[in-house]
C-alpha positions as CSV (number, residue, x, y, z in Angstrom):
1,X,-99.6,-106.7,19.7
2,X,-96.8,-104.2,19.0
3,X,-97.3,-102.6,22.4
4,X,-96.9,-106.1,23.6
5,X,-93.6,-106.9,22.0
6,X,-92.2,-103.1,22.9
7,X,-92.8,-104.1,26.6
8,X,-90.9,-107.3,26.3
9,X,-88.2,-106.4,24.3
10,X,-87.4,-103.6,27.1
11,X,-87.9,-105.9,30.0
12,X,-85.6,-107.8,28.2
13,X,-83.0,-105.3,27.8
14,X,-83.2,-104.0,31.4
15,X,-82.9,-108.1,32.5
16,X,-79.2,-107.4,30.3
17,X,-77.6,-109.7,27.4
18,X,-76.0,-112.5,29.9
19,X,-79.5,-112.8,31.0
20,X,-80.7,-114.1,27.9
21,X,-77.3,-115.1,26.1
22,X,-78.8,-118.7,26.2
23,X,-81.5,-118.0,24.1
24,X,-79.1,-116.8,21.4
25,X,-76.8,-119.6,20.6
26,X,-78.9,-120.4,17.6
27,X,-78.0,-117.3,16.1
28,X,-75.7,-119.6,13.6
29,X,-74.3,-122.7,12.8
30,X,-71.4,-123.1,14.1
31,X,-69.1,-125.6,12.2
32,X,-65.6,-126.4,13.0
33,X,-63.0,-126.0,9.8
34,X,-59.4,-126.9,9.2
35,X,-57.5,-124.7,6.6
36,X,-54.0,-124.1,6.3
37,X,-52.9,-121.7,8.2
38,X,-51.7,-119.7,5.4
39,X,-54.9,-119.2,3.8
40,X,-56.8,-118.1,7.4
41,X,-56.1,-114.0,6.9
42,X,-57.0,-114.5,3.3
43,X,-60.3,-115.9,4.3
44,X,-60.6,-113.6,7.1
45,X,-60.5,-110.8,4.8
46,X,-63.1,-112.1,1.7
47,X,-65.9,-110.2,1.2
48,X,-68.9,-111.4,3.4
49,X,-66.4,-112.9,6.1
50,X,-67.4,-111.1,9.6
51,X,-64.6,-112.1,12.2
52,X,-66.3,-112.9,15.5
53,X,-65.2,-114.2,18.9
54,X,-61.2,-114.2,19.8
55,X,-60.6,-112.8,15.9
56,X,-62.6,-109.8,16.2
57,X,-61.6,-109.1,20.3
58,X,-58.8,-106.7,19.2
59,X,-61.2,-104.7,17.2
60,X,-63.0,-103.7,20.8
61,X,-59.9,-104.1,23.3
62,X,-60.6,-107.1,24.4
63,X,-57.3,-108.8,25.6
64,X,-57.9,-112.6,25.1
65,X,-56.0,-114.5,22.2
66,X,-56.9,-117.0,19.9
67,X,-54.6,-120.0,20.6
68,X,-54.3,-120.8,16.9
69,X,-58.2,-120.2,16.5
70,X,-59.9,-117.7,14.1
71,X,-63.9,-117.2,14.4
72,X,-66.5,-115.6,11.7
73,X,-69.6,-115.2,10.5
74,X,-70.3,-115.9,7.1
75,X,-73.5,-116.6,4.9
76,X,-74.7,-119.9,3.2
77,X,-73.5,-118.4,-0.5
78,X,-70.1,-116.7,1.5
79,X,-69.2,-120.2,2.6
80,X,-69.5,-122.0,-0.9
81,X,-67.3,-119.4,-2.2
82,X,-64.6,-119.9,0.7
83,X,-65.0,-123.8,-0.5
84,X,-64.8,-123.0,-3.8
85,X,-61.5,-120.7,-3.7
86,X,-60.0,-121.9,-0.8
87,X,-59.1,-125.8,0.8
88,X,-60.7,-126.3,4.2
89,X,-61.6,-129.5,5.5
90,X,-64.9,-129.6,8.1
91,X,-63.3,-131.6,11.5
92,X,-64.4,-131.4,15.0
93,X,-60.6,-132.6,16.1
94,X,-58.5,-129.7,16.3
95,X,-60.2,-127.3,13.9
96,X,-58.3,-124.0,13.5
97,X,-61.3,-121.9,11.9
98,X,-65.0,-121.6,13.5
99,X,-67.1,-120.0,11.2
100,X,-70.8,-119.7,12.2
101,X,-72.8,-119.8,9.2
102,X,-76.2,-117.9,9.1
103,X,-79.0,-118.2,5.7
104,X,-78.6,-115.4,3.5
105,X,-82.4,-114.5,4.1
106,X,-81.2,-113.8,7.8
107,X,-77.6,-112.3,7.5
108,X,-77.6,-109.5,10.1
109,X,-74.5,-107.5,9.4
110,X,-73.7,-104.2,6.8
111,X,-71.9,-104.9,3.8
112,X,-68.6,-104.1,4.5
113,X,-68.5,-105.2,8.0
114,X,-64.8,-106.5,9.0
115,X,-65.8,-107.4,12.4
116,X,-69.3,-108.4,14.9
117,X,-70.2,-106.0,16.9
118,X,-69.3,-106.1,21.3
119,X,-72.0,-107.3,22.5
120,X,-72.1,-110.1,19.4
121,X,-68.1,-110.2,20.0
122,X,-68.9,-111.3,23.7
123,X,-71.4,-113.9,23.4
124,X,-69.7,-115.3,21.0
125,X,-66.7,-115.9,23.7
126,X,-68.8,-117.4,26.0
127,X,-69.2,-120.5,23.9
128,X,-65.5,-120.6,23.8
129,X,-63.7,-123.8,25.2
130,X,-61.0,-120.9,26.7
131,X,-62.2,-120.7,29.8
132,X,-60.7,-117.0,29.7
133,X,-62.3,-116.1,26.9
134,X,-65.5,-117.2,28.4
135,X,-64.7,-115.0,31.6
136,X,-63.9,-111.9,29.2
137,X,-67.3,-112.1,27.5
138,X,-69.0,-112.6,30.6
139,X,-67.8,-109.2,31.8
140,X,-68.3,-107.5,28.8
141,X,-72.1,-108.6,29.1
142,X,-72.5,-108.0,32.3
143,X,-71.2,-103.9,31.3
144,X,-73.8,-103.6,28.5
């Protein structure tokens, strides 16, 4: 059975990420947020706040811009401290903060980690409403 998943995991990988970047938007949650603008560094910068998407493209050169929207990953117990230290308001109607939320069972990054990695980076544009953002994460999977 091991041999089994070896040999699909590297078909995968040869088929390349934008092949299967479907298959991964339920990585996380994603819930839209409204926070004062003020308080989006200071929440990009908590502990257990990954920025993603447009707020961690500069990390990896990737010359898109937010547009007055900041992405990141956070954990289920991450996001109840954000609520509990900081005001932001879930809306769907001009949200300024995306954070995707993942279980704390299934977190995926290193403590410490500022910022997703490319490859996480890019598919995480491609859900974008920007339809240049979407086009920059496109290219970066198809590089991979």
């Amino acid at each position: 059975m091991a041999a089994y998943g070896q040999h699909r995991a590297r078909r995968r990988a040869a088929e390349g990420l934008s092949a299967i970047s479907g298959q991964l938007y339920e990585r996380a949650e994603r819930r839209s947020f409204y926070a004062h603008p003020a308080d989006l560094s200071r929440i990009l910068a908590l502990e257990g706040v990954v920025r993603a998407g447009v707020s961690a493209a500069a990390d990896h050169g990737i010359d898109v811009v937010g547009g007055g929207l900041d992405e990141a990953y956070v954990s289920v117990s991450a996001l109840a401290r954000i609520h509990a230290s900081h005001h932001i308001e879930e809306r769907s109607e001009r949200p300024n903060l995306i954070l995707r939320v993942v279980s704390d069972v299934d977190w995926p990054f290193p403590d410490g980690a500022e910022a997703v990695p490319l490859a996480v980076a890019a598919i995480d544009l491609l859900e974008s409403d920007d339809e240049r953002s979407r086009r920059a994460g496109a290219e970066i999977l198809g590089q991979l």
